[in-house]
C-alpha positions in Angstrom: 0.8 -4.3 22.6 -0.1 -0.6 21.1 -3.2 -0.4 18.9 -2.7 2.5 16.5 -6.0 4.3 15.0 -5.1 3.1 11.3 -4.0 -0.9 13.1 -6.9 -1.0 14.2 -9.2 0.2 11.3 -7.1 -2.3 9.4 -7.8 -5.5 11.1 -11.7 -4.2 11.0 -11.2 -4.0 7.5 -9.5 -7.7 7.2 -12.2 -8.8 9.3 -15.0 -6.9 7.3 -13.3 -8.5 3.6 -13.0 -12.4 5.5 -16.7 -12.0 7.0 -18.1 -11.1 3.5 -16.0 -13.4 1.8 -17.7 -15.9 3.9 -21.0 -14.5 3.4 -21.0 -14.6 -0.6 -19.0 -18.1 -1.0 -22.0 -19.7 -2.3 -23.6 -17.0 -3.9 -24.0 -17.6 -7.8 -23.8 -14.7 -9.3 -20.7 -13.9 -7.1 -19.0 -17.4 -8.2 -19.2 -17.4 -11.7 -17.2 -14.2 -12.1 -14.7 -15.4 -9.4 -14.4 -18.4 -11.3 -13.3 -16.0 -14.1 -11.0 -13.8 -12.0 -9.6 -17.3 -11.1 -9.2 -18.6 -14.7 -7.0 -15.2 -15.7 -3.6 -15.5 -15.3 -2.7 -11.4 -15.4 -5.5 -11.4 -12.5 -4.0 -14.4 -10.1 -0.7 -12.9 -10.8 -1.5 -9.4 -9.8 -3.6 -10.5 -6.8 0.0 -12.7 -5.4 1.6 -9.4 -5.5 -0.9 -7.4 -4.4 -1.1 -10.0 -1.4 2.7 -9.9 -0.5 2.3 -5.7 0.2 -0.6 -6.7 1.8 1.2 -9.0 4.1 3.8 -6.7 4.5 1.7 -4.0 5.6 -0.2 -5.9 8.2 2.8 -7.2 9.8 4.0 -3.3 9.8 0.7 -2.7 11.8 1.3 -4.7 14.6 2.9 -2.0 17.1 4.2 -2.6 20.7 6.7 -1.0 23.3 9.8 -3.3 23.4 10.5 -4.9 26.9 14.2 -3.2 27.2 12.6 0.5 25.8 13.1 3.1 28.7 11.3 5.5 26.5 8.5 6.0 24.5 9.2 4.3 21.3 6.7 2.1 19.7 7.8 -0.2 17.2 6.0 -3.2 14.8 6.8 -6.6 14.1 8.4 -5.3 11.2 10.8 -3.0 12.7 11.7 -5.7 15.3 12.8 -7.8 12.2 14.7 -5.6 10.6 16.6 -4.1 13.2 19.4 -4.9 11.7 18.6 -2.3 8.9 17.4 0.6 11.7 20.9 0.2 13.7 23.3 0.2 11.1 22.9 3.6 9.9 25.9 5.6 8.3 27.3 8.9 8.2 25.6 10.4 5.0 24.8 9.3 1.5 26.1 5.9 0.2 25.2 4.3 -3.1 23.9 0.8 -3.4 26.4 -1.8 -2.6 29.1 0.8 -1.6 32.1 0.3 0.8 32.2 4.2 1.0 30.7 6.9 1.1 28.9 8.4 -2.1 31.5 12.0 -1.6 34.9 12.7 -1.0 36.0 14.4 2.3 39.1 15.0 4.5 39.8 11.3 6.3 42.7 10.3 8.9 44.7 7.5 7.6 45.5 4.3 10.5 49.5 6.2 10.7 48.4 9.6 11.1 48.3 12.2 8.4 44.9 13.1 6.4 44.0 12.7 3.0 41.3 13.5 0.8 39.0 10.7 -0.3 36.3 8.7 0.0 35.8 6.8 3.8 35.2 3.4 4.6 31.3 3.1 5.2 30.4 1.8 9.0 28.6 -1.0 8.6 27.9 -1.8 3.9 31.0 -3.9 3.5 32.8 -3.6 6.5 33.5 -7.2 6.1 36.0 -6.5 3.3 39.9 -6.1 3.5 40.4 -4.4 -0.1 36.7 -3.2 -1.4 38.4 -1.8 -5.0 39.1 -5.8 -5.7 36.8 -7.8 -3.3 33.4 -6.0 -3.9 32.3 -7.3 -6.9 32.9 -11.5 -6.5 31.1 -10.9 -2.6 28.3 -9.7 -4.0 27.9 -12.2 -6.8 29.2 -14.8 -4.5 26.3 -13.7 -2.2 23.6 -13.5 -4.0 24.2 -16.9 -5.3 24.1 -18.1 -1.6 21.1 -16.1 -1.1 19.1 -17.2 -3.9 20.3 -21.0 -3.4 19.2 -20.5 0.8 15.4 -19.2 -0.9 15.6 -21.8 -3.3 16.2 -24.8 -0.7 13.5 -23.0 1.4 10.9 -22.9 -1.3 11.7 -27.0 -2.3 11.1 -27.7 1.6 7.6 -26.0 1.6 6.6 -27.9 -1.6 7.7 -31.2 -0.6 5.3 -30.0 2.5 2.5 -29.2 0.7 2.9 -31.7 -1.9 0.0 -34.0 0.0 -2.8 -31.2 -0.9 -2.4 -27.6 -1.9 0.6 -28.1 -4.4 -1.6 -30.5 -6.0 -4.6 -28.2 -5.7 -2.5 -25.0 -7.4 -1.1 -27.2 -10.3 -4.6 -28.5 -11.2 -5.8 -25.1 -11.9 -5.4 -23.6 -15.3 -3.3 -20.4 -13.6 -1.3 -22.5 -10.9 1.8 -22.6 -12.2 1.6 -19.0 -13.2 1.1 -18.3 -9.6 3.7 -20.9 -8.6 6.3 -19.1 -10.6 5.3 -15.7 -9.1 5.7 -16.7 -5.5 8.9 -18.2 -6.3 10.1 -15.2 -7.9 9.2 -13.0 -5.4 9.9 -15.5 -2.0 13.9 -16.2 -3.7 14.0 -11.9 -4.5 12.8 -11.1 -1.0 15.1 -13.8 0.4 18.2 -12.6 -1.4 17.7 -9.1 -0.6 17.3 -9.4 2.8 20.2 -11.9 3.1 22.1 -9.1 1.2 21.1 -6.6 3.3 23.1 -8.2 6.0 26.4 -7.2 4.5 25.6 -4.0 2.6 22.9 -0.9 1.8 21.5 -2.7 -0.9 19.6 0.3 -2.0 21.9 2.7 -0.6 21.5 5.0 2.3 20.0 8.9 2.2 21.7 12.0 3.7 21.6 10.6 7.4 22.8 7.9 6.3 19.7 5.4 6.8 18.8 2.8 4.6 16.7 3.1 1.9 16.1 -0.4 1.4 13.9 0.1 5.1 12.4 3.0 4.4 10.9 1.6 0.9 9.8 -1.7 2.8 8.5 1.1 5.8 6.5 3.1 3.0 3.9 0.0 2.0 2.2 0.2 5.2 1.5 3.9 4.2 0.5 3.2 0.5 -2.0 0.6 1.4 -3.3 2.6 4.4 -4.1 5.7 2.2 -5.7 3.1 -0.4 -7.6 1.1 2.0 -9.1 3.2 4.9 -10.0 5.6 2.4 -12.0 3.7 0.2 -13.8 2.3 3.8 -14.1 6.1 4.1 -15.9 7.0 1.0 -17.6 3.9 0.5 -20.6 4.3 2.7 -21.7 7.8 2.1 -21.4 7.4 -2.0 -23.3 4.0 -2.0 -26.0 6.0 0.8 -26.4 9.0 -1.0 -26.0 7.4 -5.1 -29.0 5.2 -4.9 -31.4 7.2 -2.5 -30.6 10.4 -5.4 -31.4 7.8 -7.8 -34.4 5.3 -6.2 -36.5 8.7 -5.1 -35.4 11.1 -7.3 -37.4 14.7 -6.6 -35.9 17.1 -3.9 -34.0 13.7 -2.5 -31.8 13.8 -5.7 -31.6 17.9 -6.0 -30.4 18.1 -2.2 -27.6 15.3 -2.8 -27.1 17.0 -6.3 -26.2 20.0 -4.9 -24.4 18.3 -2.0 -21.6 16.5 -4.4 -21.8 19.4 -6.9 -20.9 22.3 -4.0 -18.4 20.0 -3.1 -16.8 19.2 -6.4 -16.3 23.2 -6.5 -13.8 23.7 -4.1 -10.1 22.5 -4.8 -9.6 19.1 -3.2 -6.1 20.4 -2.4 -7.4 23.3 -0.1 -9.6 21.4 2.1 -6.8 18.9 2.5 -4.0 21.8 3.8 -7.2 23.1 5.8 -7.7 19.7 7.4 -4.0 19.2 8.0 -3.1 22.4 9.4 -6.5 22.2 12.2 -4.8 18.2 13.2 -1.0 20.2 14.0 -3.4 22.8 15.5 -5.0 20.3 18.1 -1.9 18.4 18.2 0.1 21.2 19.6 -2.7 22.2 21.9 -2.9 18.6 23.5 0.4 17.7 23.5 -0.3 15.5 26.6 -2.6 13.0 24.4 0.6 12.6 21.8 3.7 11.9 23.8 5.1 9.2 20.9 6.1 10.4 17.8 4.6 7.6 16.1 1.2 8.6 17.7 1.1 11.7 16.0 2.2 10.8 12.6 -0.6 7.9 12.9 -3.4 10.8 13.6 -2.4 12.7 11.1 -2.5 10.2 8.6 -6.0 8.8 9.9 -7.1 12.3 9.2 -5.6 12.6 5.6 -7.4 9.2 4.8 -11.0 11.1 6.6 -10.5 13.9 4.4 -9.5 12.2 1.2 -12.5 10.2 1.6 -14.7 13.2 1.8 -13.4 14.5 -0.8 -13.7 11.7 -3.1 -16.7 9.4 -2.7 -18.7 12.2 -5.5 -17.7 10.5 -8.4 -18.8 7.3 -7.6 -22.0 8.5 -6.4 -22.4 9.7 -9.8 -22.1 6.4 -11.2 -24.8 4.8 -8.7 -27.0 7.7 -8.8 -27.0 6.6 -12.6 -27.2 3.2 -12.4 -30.2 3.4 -10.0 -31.9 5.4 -12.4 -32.3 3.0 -15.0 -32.7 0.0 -12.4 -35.3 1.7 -11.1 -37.2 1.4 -14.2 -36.4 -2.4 -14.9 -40.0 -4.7 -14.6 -39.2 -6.7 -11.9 -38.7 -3.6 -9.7 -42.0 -1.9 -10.7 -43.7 -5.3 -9.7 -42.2 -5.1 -6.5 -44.0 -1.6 -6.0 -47.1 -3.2 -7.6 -47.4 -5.7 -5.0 -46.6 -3.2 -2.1 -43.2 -4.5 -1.4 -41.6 -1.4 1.1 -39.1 0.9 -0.5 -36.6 -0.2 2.0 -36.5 -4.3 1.0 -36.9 -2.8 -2.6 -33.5 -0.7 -1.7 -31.5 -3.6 -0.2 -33.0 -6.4 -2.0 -33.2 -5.6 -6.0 -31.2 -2.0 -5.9 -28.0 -2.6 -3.9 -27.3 -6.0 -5.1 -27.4 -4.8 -8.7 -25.0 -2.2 -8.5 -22.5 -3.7 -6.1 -20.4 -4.8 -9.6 -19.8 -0.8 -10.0 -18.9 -0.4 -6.8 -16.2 -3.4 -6.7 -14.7 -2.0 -9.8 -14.7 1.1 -8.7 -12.8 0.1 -5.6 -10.2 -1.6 -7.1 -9.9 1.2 -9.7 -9.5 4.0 -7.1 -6.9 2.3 -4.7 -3.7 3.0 -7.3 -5.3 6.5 -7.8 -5.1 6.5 -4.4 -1.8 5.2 -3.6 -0.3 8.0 -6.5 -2.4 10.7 -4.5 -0.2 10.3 -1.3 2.8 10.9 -3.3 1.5 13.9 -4.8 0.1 15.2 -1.5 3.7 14.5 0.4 5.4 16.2 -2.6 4.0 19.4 -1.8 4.2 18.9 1.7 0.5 18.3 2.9 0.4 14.7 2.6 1.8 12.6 5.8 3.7 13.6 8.7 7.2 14.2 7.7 8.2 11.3 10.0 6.4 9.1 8.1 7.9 6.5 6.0 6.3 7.1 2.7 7.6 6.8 -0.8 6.3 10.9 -1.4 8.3 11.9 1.2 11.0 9.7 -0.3 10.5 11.3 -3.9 10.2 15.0 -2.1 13.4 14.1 -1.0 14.9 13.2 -3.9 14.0 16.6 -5.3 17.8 18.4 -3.7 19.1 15.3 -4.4 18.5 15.3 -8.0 20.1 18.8 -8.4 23.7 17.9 -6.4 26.6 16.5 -8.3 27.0 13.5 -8.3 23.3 13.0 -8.9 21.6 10.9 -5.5 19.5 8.9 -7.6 19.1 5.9 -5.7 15.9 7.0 -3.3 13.9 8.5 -5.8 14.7 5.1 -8.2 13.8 3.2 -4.7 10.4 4.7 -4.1 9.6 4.8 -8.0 10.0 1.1 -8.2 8.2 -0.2 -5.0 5.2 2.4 -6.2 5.3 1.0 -9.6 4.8 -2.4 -8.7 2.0 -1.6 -6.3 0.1 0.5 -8.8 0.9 -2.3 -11.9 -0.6 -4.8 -9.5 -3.6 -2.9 -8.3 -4.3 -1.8 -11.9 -4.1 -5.0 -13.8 -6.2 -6.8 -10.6 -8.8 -4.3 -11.3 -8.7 -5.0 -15.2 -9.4 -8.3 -14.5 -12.4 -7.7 -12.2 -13.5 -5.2 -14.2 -14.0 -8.0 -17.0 -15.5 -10.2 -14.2 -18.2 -8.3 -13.2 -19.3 -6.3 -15.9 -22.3 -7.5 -16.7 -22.5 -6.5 -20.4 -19.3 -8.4 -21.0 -20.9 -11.4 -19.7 -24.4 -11.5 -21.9 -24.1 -15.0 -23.9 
C-alpha cells in the first residue's frame, strides 16, 4: 500500500470529523440545530450527494503498486475497478455512445481498397454487426437491463435492512426524500457503469480516453482542494480572529496589518510563485519523485498550502468581529471579575460562541473552493497537468470548442459533475447556515 501526502491528510481529516462527531453527540446546543439540519429535506438531500463524491473520493485515495506492475505505477482502488475504462482507450475523439470516430479519415476496407469515412471505434460498440441500425435499440435495450440489475440490487438491500434502518429512515419526516435520492443516484451510477461496458458513454477526448473516467477521476481533486484547504486555513484564522479580537491593542494592529498586507498582493501571483518554486525543487530532486503520480500529489498538496494562506483573512475578519462584541457580553466580564485566566475565558466562553461562524463558513467556502481549482487549471497554475481535474478538462475543452464539428462532450462532462458538487455543497450550507445562526433561532 502507497500513502500519498493528500491520502493521508484525508483519513486525518475523516478521523478528525468522526472524533468530533463523537465528541459533541450529546451536546445541546449542537443537537438542537442538527435536529433541524435533519428535519430539512433540501439539507438531507444535499448531504446524500455530497456523501456519494465523498465516498468516491476516498475510495480514489486509496493508492497501491499492483502485484503484476514491473514499473512504477501506483494506482487506487478506484482505478483497479474501472480498468475496464483505463484499457479501452481509442484512437482520438469519439462522441458519446458512438461506433466511430467523431471525424472522417482515409480507412482500408476488409477487400482492399480505401475510402474516406468515418472508422469503426476499438472498443464503444464493437459488439455491433451494423451500428447505423443496431445502435439505438442496444442502448435502450441496455439501459433498461441496467436500470432493472440496480433496481433488483436496491429491493435486495431493503428487504435487508427492512429489520432496522429502513424502518428507522421512513420514520423520519425527510426519509423517504433521502430514500428516493439514493435510489436515484445507486440505479444512475449502476446503469452507467453497466453502460460503460459496451460504449464511451460520455465520449472519449483527443487520445482517445474516456471521459466518463476522467470526470469520476476529477472528484478526488475537487474535494481535495475543498477539504485540505479549509484544514489549512482553519487554524490560523480561528488563532489569529479571536486573539485580534479578545486583546485588542497592538495584538489586533499586528494581526491587522498581517491579513491586510496580505490581502494586497494578487492571490493569483503568490499562487504561480508557489507553483513554479514546487517544479523548481521537483526538478532538482528528481530522485525523491520517481512516480508520476508522486509529483502531481506534491504539487497539489502545495496548491491546497498556498490557497489556504491565502484565504483564511476573510474569515478572520468575521471572528475578529464577533469576538469583539462577545467580549463585551456580561457573563464574560464576570469571568474577568472573578479572576477566571484569559486562556479558560478563550476556550471556554469565546471559541464555543463563535464556532456557528466558523461551520458556516466552512461549508460556504468549499464550493468557492472547488470553482477556484477550475479557474486556477484554466490558466494553467492550478494542478499538475497529469492530474485528473474537471479545470484541466474545461482548459481542454477551450481548442475543442473552436474545431468543427464542435467537441463538446468534455467540457458538458466536467460542467455537470462540478455543477452537482457545487449545487450540493451550496444548498448543504444554506441549510446549516439556517441551523446555526443564532438570530434565526431566538423564540
Amino acid at each position: 500500500m502507497i500513502v500519498l501526502w493528500t491520502d493521508a491528510l484525508i483519513f486525518i481529516l475523516c478521523f478528525i470529523m468522526l472524533a468530533l462527531a463523537f465528541y459533541l453527540r450529546d451536546k445541546e446546543h449542537i443537537k438542537r440545530p442538527l435536529q433541524q439540519i435533519v428535519h430539512s429535506k433540501i439539507g438531507m438531500v444535499s448531504l446524500v450527494v455530497l456523501l456519494f463524491f465523498v465516498m468516491v473520493g476516498l475510495l480514489d485515495s486509496v493508492h497501491y503498486k499492483p502485484v503484476d506492475n514491473k514499473g512504477n505505477e501506483i494506482i487506487s482502488l478506484l482505478d483497479a475497478w474501472a480498468a475496464p475504462l483505463r484499457a479501452h482507450g481509442e484512437k482520438t475523439y469519439s462522441a458519446p455512445f458512438a461506433a466511430t470516430l467523431y471525424s472522417k479519415e482515409m480507412m482500408m476496407l476488409a477487400d482492399g481498397p480505401m475510402q474516406w469515412g468515418y472508422p469503426r471505434l476499438a472498443f464503444g460498440g464493437r459488439h455491433l454487426d451494423d451500428p447505423v441500425t443496431q445502435l439505438l435499440p442496444d442502448i435502450l435495450q441496455k439501459t433498461v437491463l441496467g436500470f432493472m440489475q440496480a433496481t433488483g440490487l436496491c429491493l435486495l438491500a431493503a428487504l435487508l435492512l427492512s429489520g432496522g434502518g429502513l424502518k428507522y429512515l421512513l420514520s423520519k419526516p425527510t426519509g423517504k426524500a433521502v430514500l428516493a435520492t439514493l435510489f436515484i443516484m445507486l440505479t444512475s451510477a449502476y446503469t452507467l457503469c453497466y453502460l460503460s461496458g459496451y460504449y464511451h458513454v460520455l465520449g472519449t477526448d483527443k487520445v482517445g480516453e474516456d471521459v466518463f473516467y476522467q470526470a469520476i477521476k476529477s472528484i478526488r481533486t475537487g474535494l481535495v482542494i475543498g477539504t485540505l484547504t479549509t484544514l489549512v486555513m482553519l487554524p490560523m484564522a480561528i488563532l489569529f480572529g479571536i486573539l485580534a479580537g479578545f486583546f485588542r491593542g497592538w495584538v489586533d494592529d499586528i494581526i491587522q496589518y498581517l491579513y491586510t498586507t496580505l490581502n494586497s498582493i494578487p492571490s493569483v501571483l503568490l499562487i504561480a510563485a508557489s507553483i513554479l518554486m514546487v517544479q523548481v525543487y521537483m526538478a532538482n530532486h528528481e530522485e525523491n519523485f520517481t512516480s508520476a503520480i508522486v509529483r502531481a500529489d506534491m504539487r497539489l498538496l502545495f496548491l491546497c498550502l498556498i490557497l489556504g494562506v491565502t484565504s483564511w483573512t476573510g474569515l478572520c475578519r468575521l471572528l475578529r468581529a464577533e469576538t469583539l462584541k462577545l467580549r463585551e457580553m456580561e457573563y464574560v466580564q464576570a469571568a474577568h471579575a472573578l479572576g477566571v485566566k484569559q486562556g479558560t475565558i478563550l476556550i471556554r466562553h469565546i471559541l464555543p460562541n463563535v464556532m456557528h461562524i466558523v461551520l458556516i463558513s466552512v461549508v460556504l467556502d468549499f464550493s468557492s473552493l472547488v470553482l477556484a481549482e477550475a479557474v486556477l487549471s484554466y490558466i494553467n497554475i492550478g494542478v499538475d497537468p497529469t492530474t485528473y481535474s474537471w479545470g484541466n478538462m474545461i482548459n481542454g475543452a477551450r481548442l475543442e470548442m473552436a474545431r468543427e464539428p464542435v467537441v463538446w462532450w468534455s467540457l458538458t462532462a466536467a460542467f455537470v459533475f462540478m455543477f452537482a458538487l457545487v449545487l450540493a455543497a451550496n444548498l448543504f450550507a444554506d441549510t446549516v447556515q439556517d441551523a446555526f445562526d443564532p438570530r434565526r433561532n431566538i423564540q
